[in-house]
N, C-alpha and C positions, 0 to 999 in steps of 0.2 A: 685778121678777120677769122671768127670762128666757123665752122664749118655746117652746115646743117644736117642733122641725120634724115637721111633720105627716105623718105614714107616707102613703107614695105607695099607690094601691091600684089594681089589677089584676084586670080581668076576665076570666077562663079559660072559654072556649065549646069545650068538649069532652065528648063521649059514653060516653064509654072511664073508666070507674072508675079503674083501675089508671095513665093516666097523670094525671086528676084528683089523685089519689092524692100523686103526684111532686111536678105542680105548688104544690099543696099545700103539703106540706111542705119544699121546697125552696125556693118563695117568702115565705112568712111566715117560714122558720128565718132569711131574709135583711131582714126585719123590715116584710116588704109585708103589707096589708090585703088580700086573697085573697076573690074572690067566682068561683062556678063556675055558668055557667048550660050545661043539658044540651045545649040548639039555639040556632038562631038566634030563633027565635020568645021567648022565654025573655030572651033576651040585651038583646034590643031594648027590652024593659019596664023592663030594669034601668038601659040604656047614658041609660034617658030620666029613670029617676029619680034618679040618682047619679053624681057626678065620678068618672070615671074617669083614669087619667095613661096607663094600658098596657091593651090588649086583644089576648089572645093568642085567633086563632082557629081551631078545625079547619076545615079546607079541606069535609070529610064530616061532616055531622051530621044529624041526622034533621029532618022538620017543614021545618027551614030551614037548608038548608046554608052553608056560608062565604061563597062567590060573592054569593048573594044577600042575606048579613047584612051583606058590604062594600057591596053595592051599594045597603042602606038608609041606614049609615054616610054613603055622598058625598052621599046627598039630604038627611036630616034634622040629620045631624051633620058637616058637610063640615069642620071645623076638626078632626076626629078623624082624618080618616083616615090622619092624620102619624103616628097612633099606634096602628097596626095592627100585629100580626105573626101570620102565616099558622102555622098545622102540617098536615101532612099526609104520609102513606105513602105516596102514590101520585106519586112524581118520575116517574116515565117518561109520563105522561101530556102529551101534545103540548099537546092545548087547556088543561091545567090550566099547564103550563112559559107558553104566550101569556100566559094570566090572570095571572100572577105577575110574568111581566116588563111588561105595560103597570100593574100596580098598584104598582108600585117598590117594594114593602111588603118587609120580612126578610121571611124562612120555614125554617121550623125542619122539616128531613124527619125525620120519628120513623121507627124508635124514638130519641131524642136522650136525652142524658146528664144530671143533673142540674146538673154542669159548664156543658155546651152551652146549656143550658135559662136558669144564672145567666149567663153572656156575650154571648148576643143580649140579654136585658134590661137589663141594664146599659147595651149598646152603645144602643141605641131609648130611653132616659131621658135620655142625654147632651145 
């Protein structure tokens, strides 16, 4: 009996219904196991109960925002944090442009495309 490749699955930590929404369907229409937690607080219960392969994160989320859901990442999950990628609307932001360049993570500036959305993840599974 042959074996079946086990669908890669995907944590999306975003606040935003509407790009939940995207993710969503855009990443299961592509045959990923899709889980969305609303914060970081949320994300953190999940990243501890379940293999993740991808964790897409907003930069802005309430309770616990990006910054600080990477920076429980490098303490409790340090083998993850190869598999982070950022989202957020706010690119002009100086301190958040430092945060992104010393975290060497992708990031995806929303609004992003559903296109844009399958091409960083593809590119971060390689």
């Amino acid at each position: 009996m042959g074996r079946s490749k086990a669908r890669k699955r995907i944590l999306i930590v975003e606040d935003e219904p509407a790009i939940c929404q995207v993710c969503l369907r855009t990443l299961s229409g592509e045959g990923f196991d899709v889980d969305i937690a609303a914060n970081g607080v949320v994300a953190q219960n999940m990243l501890a109960q379940k293999g993740y392969d991808l964790c897409l994160i907003d930069i802005r989320t309430p309770i616990m925002n990006g910054k600080e859901l990477y920076q429980h990442i490098k303490e409790e999950h340090p083998e993850f944090t190869s598999k982070v990628i950022f989202t957020t609307a706010d690119t002009m932001n100086s301190k958040l442009e430092l945060f992104l360049k010393e975290a060497g993570n992708p990031y995806l500036p929303k609004p992003f495309t559903p296109d844009e959305l399958r091409a960083i993840v593809r590119q971060a599974l390689k």
